[in-house]
GUTORRO-628070 format. One record per residue (C-alpha): y negated, x, z; residue in three letters. Coordinates in Angstrom, 2 decimals. Layout:
% GUTORRO-628070
+---------+---------+---------+-----+
!       y !       x !       z ! res !
+---------+---------+---------+-----+
!       Y !       X !       Z ! Ala !
...
+---------+---------+---------+-----+
% end
This chain:
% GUTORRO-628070
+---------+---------+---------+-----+
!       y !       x !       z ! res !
+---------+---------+---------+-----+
!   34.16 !   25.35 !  -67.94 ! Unk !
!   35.14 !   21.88 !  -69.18 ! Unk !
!   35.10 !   19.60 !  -66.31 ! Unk !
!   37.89 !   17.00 !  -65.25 ! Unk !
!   37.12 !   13.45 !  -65.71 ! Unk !
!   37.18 !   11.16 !  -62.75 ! Unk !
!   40.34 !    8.61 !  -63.01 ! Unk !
!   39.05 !    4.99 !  -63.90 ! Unk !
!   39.92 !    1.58 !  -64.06 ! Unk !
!   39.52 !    0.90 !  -67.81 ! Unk !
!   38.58 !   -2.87 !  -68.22 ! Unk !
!   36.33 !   -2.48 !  -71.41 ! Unk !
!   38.99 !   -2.86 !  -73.78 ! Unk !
!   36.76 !   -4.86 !  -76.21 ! Unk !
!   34.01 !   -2.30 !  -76.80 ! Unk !
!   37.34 !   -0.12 !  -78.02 ! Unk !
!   40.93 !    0.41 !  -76.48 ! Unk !
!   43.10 !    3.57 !  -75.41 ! Unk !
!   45.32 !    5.12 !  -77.98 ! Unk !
!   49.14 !    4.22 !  -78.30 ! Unk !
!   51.94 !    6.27 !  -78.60 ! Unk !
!   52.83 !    5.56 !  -82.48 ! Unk !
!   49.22 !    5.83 !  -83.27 ! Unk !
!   49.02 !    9.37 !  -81.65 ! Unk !
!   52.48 !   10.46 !  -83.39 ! Unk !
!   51.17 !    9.13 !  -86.64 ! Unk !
!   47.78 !   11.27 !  -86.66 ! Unk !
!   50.03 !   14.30 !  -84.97 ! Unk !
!   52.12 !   14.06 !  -88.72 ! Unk !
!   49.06 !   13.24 !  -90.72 ! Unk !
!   47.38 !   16.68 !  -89.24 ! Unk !
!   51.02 !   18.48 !  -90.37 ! Unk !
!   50.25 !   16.46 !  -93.65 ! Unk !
!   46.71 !   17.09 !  -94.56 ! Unk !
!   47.20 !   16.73 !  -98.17 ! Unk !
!   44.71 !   14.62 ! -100.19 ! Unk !
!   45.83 !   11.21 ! -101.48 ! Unk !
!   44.74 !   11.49 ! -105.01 ! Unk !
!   46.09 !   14.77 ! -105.26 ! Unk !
!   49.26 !   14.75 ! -107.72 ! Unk !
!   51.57 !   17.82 ! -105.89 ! Unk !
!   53.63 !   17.11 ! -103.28 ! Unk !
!   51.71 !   17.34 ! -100.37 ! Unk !
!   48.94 !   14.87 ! -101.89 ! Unk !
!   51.74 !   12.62 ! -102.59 ! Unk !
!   53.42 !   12.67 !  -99.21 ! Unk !
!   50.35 !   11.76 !  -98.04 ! Unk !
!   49.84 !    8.82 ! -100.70 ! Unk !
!   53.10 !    7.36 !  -99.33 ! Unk !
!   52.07 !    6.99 !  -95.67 ! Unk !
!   48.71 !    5.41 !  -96.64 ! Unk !
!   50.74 !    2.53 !  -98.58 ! Unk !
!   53.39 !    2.49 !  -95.96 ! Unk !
!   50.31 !    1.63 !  -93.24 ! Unk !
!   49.39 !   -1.30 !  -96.30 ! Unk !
!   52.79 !   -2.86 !  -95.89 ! Unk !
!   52.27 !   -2.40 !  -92.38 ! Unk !
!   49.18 !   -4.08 !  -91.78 ! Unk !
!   50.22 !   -6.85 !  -94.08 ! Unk !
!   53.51 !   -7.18 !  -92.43 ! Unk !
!   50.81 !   -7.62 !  -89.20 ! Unk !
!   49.02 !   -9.92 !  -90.26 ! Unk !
!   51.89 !  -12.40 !  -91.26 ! Unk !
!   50.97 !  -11.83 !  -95.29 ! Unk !
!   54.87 !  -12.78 !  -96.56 ! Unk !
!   53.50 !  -12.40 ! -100.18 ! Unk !
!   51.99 !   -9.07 ! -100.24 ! Unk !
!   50.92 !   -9.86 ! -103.48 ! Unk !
!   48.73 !  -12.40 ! -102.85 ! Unk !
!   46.49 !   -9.63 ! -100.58 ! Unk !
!   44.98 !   -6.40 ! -101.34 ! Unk !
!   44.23 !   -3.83 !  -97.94 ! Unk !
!   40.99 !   -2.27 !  -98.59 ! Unk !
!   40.67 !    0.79 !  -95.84 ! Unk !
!   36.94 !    1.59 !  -94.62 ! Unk !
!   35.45 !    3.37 !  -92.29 ! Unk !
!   35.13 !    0.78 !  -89.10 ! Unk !
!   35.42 !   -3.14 !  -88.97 ! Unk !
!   31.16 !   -3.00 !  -89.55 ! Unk !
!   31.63 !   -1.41 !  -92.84 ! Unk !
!   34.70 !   -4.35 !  -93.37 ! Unk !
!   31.76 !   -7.11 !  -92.79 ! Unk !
!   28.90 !   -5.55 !  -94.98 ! Unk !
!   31.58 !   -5.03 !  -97.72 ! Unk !
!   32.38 !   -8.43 !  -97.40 ! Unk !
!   28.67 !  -10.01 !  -97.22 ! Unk !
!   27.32 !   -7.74 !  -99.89 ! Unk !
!   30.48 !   -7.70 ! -102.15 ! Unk !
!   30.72 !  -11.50 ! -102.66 ! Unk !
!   26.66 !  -12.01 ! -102.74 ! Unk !
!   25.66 !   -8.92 ! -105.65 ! Unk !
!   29.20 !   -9.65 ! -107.71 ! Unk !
!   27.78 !  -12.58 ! -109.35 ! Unk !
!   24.03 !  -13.48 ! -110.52 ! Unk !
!   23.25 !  -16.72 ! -108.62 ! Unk !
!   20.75 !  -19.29 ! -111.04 ! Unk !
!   20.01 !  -20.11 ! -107.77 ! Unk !
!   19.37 !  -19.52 ! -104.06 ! Unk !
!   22.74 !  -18.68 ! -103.11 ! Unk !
!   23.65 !  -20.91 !  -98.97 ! Unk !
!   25.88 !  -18.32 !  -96.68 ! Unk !
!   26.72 !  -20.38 !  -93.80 ! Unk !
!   28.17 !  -18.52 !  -90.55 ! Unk !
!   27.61 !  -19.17 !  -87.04 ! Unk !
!   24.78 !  -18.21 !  -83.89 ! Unk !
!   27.70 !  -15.98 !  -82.14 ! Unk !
!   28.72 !  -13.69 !  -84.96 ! Unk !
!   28.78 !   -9.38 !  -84.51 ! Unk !
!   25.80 !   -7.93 !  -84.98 ! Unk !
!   27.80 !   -7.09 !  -88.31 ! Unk !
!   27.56 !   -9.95 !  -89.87 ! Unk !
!   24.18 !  -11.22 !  -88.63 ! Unk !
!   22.14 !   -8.12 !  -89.41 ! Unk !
!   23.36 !   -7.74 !  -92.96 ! Unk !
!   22.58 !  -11.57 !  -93.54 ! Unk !
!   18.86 !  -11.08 !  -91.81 ! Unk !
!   18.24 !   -8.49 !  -94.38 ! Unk !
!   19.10 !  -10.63 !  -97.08 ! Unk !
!   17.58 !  -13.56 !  -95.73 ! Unk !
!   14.11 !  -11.31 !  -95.47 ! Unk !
!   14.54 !   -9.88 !  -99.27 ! Unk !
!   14.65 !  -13.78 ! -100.39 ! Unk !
!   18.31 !  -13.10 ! -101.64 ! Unk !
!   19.89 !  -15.71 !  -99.55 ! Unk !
!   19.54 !  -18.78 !  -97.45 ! Unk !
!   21.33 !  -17.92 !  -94.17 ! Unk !
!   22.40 !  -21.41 !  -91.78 ! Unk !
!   23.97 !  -19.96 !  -88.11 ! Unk !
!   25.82 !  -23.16 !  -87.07 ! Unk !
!   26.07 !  -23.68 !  -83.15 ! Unk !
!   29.09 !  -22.32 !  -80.93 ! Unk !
!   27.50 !  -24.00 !  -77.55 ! Unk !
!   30.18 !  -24.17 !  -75.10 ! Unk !
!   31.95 !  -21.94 !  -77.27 ! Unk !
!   32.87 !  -24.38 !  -79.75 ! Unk !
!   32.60 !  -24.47 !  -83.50 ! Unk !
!   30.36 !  -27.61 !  -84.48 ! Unk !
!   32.39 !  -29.15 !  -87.33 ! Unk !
!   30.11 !  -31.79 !  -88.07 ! Unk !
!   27.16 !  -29.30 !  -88.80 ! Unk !
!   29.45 !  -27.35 !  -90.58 ! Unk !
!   29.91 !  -30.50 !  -93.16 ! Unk !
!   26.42 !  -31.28 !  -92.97 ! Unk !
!   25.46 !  -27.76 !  -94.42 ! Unk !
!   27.93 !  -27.42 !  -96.67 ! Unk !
!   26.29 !  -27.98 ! -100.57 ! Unk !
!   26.52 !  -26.66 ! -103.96 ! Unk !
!   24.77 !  -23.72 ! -103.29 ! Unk !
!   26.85 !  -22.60 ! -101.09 ! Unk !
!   28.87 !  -19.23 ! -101.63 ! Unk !
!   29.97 !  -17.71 !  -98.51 ! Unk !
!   31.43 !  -18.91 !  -95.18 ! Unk !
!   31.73 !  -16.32 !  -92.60 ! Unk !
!   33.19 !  -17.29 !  -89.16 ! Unk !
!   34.64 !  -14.82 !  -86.37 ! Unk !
!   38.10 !  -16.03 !  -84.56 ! Unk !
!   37.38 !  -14.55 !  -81.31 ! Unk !
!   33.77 !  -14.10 !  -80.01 ! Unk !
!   33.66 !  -10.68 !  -78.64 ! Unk !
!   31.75 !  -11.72 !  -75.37 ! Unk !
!   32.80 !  -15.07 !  -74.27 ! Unk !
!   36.83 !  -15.09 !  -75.59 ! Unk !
!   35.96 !  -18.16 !  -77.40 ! Unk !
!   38.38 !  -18.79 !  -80.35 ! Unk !
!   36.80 !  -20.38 !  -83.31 ! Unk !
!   39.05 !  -23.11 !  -85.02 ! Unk !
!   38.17 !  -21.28 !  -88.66 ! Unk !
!   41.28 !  -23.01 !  -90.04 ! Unk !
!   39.54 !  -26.10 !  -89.87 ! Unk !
!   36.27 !  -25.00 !  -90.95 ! Unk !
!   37.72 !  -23.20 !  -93.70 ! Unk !
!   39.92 !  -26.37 !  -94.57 ! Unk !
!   36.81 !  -28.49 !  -94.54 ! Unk !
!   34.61 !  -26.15 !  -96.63 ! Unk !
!   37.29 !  -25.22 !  -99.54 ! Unk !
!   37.83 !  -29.16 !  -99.63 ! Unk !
!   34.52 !  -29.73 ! -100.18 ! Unk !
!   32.99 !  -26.81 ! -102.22 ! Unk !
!   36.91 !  -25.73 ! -103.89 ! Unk !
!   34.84 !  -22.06 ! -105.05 ! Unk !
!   33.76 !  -21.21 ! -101.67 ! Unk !
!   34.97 !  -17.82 ! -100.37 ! Unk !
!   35.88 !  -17.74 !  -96.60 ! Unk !
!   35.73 !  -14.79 !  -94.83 ! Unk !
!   36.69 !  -13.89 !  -90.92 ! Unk !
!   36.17 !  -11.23 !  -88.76 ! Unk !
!   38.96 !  -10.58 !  -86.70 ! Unk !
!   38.69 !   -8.07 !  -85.01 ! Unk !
!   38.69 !   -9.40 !  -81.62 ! Unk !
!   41.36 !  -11.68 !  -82.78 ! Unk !
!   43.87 !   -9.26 !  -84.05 ! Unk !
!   47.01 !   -9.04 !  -81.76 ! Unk !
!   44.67 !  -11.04 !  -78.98 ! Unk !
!   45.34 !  -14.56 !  -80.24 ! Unk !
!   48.66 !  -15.73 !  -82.52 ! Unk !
!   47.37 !  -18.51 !  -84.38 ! Unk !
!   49.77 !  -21.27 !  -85.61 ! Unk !
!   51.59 !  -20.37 !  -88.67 ! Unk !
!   49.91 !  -16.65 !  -88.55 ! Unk !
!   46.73 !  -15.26 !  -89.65 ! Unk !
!   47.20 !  -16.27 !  -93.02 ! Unk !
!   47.09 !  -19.61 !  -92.90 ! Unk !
!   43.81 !  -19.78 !  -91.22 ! Unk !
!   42.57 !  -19.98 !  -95.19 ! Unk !
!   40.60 !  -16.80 !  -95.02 ! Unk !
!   39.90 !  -15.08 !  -98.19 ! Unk !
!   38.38 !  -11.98 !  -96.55 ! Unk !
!   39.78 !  -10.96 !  -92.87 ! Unk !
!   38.37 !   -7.78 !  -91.41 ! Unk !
!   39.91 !   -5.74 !  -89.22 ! Unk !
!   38.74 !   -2.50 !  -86.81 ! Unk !
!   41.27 !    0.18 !  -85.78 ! Unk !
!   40.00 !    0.92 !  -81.95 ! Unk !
!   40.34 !   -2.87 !  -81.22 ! Unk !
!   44.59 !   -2.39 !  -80.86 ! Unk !
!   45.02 !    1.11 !  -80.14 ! Unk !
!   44.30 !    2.95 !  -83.18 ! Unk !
!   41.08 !    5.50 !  -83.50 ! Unk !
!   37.91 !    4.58 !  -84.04 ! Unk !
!   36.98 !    5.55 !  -87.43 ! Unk !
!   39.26 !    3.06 !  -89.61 ! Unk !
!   39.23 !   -0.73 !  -90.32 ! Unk !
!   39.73 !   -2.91 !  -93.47 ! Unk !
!   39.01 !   -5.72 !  -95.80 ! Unk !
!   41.44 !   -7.62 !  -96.61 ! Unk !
!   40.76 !   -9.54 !  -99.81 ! Unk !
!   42.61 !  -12.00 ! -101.55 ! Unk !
!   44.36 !  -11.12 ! -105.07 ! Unk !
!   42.87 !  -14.10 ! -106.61 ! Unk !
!   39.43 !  -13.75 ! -105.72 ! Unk !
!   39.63 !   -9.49 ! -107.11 ! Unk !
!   41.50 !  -10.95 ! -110.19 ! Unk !
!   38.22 !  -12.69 ! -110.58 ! Unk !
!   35.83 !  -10.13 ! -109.73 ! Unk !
!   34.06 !  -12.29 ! -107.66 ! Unk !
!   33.94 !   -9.00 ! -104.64 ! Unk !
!   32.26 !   -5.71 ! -106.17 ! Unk !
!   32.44 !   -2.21 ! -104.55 ! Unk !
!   29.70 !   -1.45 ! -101.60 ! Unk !
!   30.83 !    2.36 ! -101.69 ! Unk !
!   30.43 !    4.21 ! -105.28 ! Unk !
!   32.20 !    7.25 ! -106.43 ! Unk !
!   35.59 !    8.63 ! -106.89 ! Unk !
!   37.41 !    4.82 ! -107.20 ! Unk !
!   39.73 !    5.31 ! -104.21 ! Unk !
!   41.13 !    2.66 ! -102.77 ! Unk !
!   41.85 !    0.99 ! -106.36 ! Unk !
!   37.68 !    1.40 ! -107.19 ! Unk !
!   36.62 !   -0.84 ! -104.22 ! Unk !
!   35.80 !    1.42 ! -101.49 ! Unk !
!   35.21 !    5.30 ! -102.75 ! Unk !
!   36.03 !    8.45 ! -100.58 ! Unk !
!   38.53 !    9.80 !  -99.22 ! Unk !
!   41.14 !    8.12 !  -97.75 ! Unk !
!   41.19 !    9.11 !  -93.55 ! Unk !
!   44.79 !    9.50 !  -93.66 ! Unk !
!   45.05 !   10.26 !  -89.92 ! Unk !
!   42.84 !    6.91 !  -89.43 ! Unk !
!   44.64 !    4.66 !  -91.83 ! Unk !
!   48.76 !    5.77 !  -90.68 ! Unk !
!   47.53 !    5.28 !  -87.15 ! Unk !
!   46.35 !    1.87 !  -87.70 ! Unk !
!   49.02 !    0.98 !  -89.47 ! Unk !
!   51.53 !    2.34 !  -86.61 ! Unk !
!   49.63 !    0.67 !  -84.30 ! Unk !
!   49.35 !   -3.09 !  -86.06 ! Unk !
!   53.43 !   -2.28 !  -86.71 ! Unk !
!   54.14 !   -1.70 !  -82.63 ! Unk !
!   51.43 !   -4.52 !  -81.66 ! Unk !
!   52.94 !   -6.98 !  -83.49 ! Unk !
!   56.19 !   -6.34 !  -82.19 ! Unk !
!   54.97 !   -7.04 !  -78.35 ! Unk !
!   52.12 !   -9.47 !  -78.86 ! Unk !
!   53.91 !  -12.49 !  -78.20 ! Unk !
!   54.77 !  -10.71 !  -74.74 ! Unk !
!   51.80 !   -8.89 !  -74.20 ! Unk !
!   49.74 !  -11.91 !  -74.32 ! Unk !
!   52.00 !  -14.22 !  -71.91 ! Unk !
!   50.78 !  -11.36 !  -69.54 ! Unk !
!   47.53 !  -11.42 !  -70.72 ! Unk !
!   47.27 !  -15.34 !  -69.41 ! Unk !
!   48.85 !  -14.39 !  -66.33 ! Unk !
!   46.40 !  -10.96 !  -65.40 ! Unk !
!   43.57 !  -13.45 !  -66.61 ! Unk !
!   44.46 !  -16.26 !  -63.67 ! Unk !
!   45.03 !  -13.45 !  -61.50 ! Unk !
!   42.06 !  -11.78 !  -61.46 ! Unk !
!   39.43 !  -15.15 !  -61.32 ! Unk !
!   41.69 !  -16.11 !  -58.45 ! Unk !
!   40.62 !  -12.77 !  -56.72 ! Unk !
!   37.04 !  -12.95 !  -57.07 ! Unk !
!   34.43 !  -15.00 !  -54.68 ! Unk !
!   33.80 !  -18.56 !  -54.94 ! Unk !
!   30.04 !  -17.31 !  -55.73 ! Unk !
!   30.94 !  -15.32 !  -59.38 ! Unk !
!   31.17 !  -18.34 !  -61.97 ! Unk !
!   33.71 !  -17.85 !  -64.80 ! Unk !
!   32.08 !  -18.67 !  -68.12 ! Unk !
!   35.20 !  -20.61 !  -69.74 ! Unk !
!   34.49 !  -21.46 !  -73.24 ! Unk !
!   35.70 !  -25.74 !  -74.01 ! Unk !
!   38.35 !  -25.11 !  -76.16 ! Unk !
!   40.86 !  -22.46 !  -76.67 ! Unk !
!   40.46 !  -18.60 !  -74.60 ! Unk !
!   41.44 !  -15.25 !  -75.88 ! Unk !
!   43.36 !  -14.09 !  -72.71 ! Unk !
!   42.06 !  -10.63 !  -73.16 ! Unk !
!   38.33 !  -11.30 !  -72.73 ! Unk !
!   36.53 !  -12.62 !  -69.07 ! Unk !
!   33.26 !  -13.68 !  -69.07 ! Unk !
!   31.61 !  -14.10 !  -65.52 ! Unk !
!   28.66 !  -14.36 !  -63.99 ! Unk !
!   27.28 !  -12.99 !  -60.90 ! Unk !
!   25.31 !  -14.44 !  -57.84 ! Unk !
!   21.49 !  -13.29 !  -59.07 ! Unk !
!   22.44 !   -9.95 !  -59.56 ! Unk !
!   21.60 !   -8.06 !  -62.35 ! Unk !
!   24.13 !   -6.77 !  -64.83 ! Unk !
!   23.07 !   -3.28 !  -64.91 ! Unk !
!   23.11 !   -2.75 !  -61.21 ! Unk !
!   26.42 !   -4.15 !  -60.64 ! Unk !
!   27.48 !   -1.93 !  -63.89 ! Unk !
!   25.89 !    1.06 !  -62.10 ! Unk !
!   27.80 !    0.46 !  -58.91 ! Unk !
!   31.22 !   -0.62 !  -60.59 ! Unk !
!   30.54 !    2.77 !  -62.49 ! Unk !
!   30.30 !    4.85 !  -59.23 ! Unk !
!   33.69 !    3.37 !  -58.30 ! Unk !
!   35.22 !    4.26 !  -61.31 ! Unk !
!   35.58 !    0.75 !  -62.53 ! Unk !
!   34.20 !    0.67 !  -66.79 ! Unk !
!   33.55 !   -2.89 !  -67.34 ! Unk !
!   30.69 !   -4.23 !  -69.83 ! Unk !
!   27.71 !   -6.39 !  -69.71 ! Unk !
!   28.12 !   -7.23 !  -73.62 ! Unk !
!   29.29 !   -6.35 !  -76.42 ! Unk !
!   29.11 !   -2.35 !  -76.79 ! Unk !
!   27.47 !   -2.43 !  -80.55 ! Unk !
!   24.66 !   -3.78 !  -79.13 ! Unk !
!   23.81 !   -2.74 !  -76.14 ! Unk !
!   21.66 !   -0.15 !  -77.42 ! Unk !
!   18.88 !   -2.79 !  -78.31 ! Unk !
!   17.69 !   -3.44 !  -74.73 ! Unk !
!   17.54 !   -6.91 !  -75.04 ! Unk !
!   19.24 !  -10.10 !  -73.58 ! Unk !
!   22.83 !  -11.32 !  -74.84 ! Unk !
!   22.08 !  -14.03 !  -77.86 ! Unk !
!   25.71 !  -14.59 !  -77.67 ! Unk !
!   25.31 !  -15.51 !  -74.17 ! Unk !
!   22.50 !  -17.96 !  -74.91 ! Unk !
!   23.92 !  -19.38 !  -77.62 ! Unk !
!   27.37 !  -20.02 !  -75.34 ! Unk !
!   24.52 !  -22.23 !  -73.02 ! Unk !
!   23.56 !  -19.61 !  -70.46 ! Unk !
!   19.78 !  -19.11 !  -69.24 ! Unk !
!   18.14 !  -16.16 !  -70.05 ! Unk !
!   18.64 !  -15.35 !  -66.36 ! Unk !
!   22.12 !  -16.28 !  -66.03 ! Unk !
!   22.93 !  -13.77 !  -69.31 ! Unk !
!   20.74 !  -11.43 !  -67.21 ! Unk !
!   23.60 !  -11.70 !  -64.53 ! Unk !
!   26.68 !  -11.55 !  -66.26 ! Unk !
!   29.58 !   -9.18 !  -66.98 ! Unk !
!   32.45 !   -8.74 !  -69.53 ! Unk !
!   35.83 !   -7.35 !  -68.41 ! Unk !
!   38.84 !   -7.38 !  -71.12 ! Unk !
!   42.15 !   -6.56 !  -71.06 ! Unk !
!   44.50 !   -4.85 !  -72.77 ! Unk !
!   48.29 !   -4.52 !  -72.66 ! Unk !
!   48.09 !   -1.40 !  -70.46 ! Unk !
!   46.20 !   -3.01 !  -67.91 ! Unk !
!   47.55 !   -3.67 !  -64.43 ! Unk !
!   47.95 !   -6.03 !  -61.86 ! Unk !
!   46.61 !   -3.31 !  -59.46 ! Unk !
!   43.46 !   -2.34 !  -61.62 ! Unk !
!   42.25 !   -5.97 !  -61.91 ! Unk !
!   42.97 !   -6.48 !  -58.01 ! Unk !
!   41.04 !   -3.42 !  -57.19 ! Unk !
!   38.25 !   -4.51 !  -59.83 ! Unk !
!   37.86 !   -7.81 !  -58.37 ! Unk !
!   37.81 !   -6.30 !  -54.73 ! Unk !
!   34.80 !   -3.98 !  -55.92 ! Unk !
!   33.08 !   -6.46 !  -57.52 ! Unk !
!   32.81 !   -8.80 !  -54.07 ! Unk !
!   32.19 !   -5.43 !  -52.22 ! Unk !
!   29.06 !   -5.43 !  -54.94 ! Unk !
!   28.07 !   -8.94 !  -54.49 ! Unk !
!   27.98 !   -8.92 !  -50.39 ! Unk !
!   25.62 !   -5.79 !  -50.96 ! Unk !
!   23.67 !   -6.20 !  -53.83 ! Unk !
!   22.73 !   -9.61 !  -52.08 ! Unk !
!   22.29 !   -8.24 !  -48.82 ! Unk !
!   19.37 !   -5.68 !  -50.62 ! Unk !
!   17.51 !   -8.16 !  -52.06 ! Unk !
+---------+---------+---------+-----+
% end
């Protein structure tokens, strides 16, 4: 007997986000469609079409009015995106020297661990420039930049803290002063969350990588999206080997019911985001307002993804106020959900300017466009209800 799960207040929207109606109706006619995109009858070809249908999609998404200029590599998940990115650019060329990839202390484990390992072979020199505060450091960023250096790799939106990274700047800077440098930015908390000025591409990113579960597609699906120039050049090499889908870059095959739903998704978030995050602001004001004068609101200096609120409780430990939010039916997150698995403290959080005990103490809760002004009321409720006996225990 399957049993029913208990109703609850869903305000972990960054670890991954519920499914929307057009991404559910596009996997419902990808399962009618199960044909295989290289195949050349008609079903295989039916299928072909949606997959370059969610292309124009996504590129219509992310403001590309060239579609030319781009090329949508699918994957499996924004952390295949990243490594395809890191290891692409790095093993497409032989270096005479010791190749400089500069990205910052804050990054997804995605990007970091892929640049430890090549850091520990001796294939790279890695520099993690500062995001204290939760603001880029341009001036370090100049001050690192040399010769050497091949890759620039800078998120938009931390996934803990909400901080937004000025990358068009740093990207500005960086192409200015080494012209062959690629840029690269992971977006996936950025995606639909933040509408940068003149779109996401004009914040000078070669590479952007995208996840699906991030705007209410599946998990399962992401992409790279690479610039036309820098393929033309072959200056980004496969990660994947095999059959050449996805035009030799990325082989396998194509998750059709992955890739239509992301693009349905990007199509129908786009269309809203402008609205969605105006509410976004508004649920974000809402629910500090709610909570006690004795939870501290980690507010990054410059700009703030409305969708992600970073606070930190009166010495109480993350895990037990998780555990008790939990047994109200309110998901929230101490972190980011990739890696929580390690045991260990936030670096994000330290890096941001927190004590280890402070990181010890604090809690994410994000947003989506399905959230409520009732859930966030109720959540804030619970968590002085936690607070006032949490204390009271100690």
């Amino acid at each position: 007997m399957t049993a029913t799960p208990t109703p609850a207040i869903y305000l972990d929207n960054s670890a991954t986000t519920p499914l929307c109606d057009e991404a559910i109706e596009a996997i419902q006619n990808a399962v009618i469609g199960y044909g295989n995109p290289s195949s050349l009858h008609g079903m295989g070809q039916a299928a072909r079409k949606a997959v370059e249908e969610a292309r124009k999609r996504l590129l219509s998404a992310l403001d590309v009015r060239l579609p030319a200029t781009r090329k949508v590599i699918f994957t499996s998940c924004g952390t295949e995106a990243n490594n395809l990115a890191i290891f692409g650019v790095l093993r497409a060329k032989k270096f005479r020297f010791l190749p400089r990839i500069i990205t910052t202390d804050s990054e997804h484990p995605s990007i970091l661990e892929p640049l430890a390992q090549l850091e520990h072979r001796g294939e790279a020199e890695v520099i993690r420039l500062s995001t204290k505060g939760g603001k880029l450091d341009l001036a370090q960023l100049d001050a690192a930049l040399n010769e050497r250096t091949v890759l620039l790799s800078i998120m938009l939106v931390n996934n803990e803290t909400g901080a937004v990274y000025d990358v068009a700047s740093a990207f500005r800077l960086a192409k200015r002063k080494i012209p062959s440098i690629i840029t690269h930015t992971d977006l996936t908390q950025g995606f639909l969350k933040v509408l940068p000025r003149g779109g996401y591409d004009k914040l000078g990113a070669d590479l952007i990588t995208l996840s699906g579960h991030k705007i209410h597609a599946p998990k399962g699906v992401g992409a790279l999206i690479a610039s036309a120039d820098l393929l033309k050049s072959k200056r980004l090499i496969p990660y994947l080997y095999g059959g050449g889908q996805e035009d030799g870059l990325r082989s396998g095959t194509e998750n059709v019911m992955g890739i239509t739903a992301l693009g349905a998704a990007a199509k129908a978030g786009k269309a809203t985001a402008a609205a969605d995050l105006a509410r976004m602001v508004d649920l974000r004001e809402l629910f500090l307002q709610a909570l006690p004068e004795t939870v501290r609101a980690n507010t990054p200096t410059g700009e703030t993804a409305p969708h992600i609120i970073s606070i930190t409780l009166p010495r109480i430990k993350s895990q037990s106020a998780l555990n008790a939010l939990s047994a109200n039916g309110i998901c929230v997150s101490s972190g980011s959900a990739c890696s929580s698995h390690g045991g260990h403290g936030s670096y994000v959080l330290l890096a941001f300017g927190l004590s280890p005990e402070e990181a010890d103490c604090t809690l994410r809760v994000s947003l989506s466009r399905y959230t409520t002004d009732q859930e966030l009321l109720f959540a804030a409720r619970a968590i002085c209800e936690v607070c006032d006996t949490l204390i009271q225990m100690k």
